[in-house]
N, C-alpha and C positions, 0 to 999 in steps of 0.2 A: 352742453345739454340744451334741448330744446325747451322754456318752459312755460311757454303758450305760443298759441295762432290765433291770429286773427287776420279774417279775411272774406271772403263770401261760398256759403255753403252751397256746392254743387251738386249733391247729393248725400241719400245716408241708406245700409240696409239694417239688416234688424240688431248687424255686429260692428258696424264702423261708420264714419262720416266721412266723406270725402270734402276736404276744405280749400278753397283755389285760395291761393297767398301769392299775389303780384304775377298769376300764369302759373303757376308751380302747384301742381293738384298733390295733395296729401292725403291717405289712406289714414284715417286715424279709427286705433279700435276705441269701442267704448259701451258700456254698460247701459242696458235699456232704459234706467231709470235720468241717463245723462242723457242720451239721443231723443229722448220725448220733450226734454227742455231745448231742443234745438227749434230756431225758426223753419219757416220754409226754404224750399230749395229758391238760390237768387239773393236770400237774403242775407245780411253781414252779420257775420259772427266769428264770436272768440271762444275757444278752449282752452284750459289750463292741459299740459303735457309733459308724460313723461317717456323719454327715450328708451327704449332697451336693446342693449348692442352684444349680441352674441358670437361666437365664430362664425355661423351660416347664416344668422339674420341679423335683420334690424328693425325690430318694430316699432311704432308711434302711439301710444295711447293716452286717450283724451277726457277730460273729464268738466263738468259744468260746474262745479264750486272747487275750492281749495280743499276744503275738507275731505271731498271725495278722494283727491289726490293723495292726499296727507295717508287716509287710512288704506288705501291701494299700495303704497308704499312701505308700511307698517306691515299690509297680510301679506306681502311677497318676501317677507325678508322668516317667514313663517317656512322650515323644513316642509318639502314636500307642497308646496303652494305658489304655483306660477300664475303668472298673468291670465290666461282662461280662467283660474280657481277663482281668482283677486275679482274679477268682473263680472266674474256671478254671482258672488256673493253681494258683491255693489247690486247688482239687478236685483235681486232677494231682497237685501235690506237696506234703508239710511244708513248712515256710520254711525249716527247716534244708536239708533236700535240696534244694529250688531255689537256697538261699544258696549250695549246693556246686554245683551247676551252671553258676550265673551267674561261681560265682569260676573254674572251672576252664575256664570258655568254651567247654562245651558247649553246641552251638546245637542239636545234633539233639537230643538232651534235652529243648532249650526248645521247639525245634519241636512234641513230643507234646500242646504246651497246643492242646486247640482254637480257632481261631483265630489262633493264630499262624506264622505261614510264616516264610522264612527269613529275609528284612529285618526283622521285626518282633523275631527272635528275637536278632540280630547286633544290636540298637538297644536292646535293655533288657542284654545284654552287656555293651555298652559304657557305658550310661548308671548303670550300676549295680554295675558291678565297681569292688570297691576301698572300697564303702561299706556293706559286711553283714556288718563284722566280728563282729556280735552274734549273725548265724545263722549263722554258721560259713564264712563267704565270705572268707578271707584268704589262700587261695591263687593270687587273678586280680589281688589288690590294684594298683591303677594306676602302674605306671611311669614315671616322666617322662620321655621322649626328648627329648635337649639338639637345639633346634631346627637348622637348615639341612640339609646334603643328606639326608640320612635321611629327616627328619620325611615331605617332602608326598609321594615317592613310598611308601611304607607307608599313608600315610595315603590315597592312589588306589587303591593294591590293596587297601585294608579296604574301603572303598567298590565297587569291582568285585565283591569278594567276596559283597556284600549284594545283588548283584544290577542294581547299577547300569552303565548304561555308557561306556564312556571318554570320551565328550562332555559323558553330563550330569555325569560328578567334574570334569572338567575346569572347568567352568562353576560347580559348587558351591563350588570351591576360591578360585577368582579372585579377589583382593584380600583373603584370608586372612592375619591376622598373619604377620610374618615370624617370630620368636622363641616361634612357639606349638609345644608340644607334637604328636606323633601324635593322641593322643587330643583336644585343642582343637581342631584342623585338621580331623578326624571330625566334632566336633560341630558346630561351624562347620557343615560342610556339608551335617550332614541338616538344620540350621536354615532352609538357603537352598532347600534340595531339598523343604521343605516337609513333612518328617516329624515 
């Protein structure tokens, strides 16, 4: 993996940096709030970077602090949340400020990410609260709810809530651990739901 450049900036448009490293010019994408901390064109600079290697591509993205990095790596590992999702929302917000979002379970918040609507926004909530105690995310911190009657109805209305309908939670849920958690019984189900 690649996990920084440094080298002198050739240029940048309003989605990437182009970085020359010993003659060798690098496309690197990156989030508005990383490419505003860049110098001018000419001048030396280092990116922290992360590779991503698919069957058809391979892309480079770049980022101006470690943190950025850290939580761009955190929201892609988020169902339904690619690299575009990841760098908008880095443009939208700090990582500390989204880490306070995602803890406090603000969805309309996460909603302002382009790209994101309100299942999308209720899925990195849940997929991500409770593990950003580093950006300041420990007020949503995960709960454990002691399984049976509680868990699977809480766990249908989080589900309704994301926009789903009482058919397809119902179908999501079916043969779901008995002794799981709210949050297992969620995840479980956007698994089966396909998110």
């Amino acid at each position: 993996m690649i996990a920084f450049l440094k080298g002198v900036l050739a240029g940048k448009t309003l989605t990437a940096a182009y970085i020359d490293v010993n003659g060798v010019g690098y496309e690197v994408g990156m989030s508005s709030a990383s490419l505003s901390k860049l110098p001018a064109a000419g001048q030396p600079v280092q990116v922290f970077t992360y590779l991503q290697v698919r069957e058809d591509d391979m892309s480079l993205f770049g980022f101006a602090t470690a943190d950025e990095k850290r939580f761009f790596e955190k929201l892609i590992t988020v169902s339904g949340v690619g690299a575009k999702v990841a760098l908008a929302a880095l443009s939208t917000y700090a990582p500390h400020e989204l880490g306070a979002h995602i803890a406090n379970q603000d969805i309309a918040a996460i909603q302002r990410i382009p790209g994101v609507g309100k299942k999308g926004a209720s899925r990195i909530v849940l997929e991500l609260k409770g593990s950003l105690d580093d950006f300041g995310g420990t007020a949503g911190a995960d709960q454990a709810v002691p399984a049976g009657s509680a868990s699977l109805p809480a766990a249908t209305e989080a589900l309704l809530s994301m926009g789903f309908t009482s058919a397809e939670a119902e179908v999501a849920l079916k043969g779901a651990p008995e002794a799981a958690s709210e949050t297992t019984l969620i995840q479980y189900a956007l698994k089966r739901l396909g998110g």
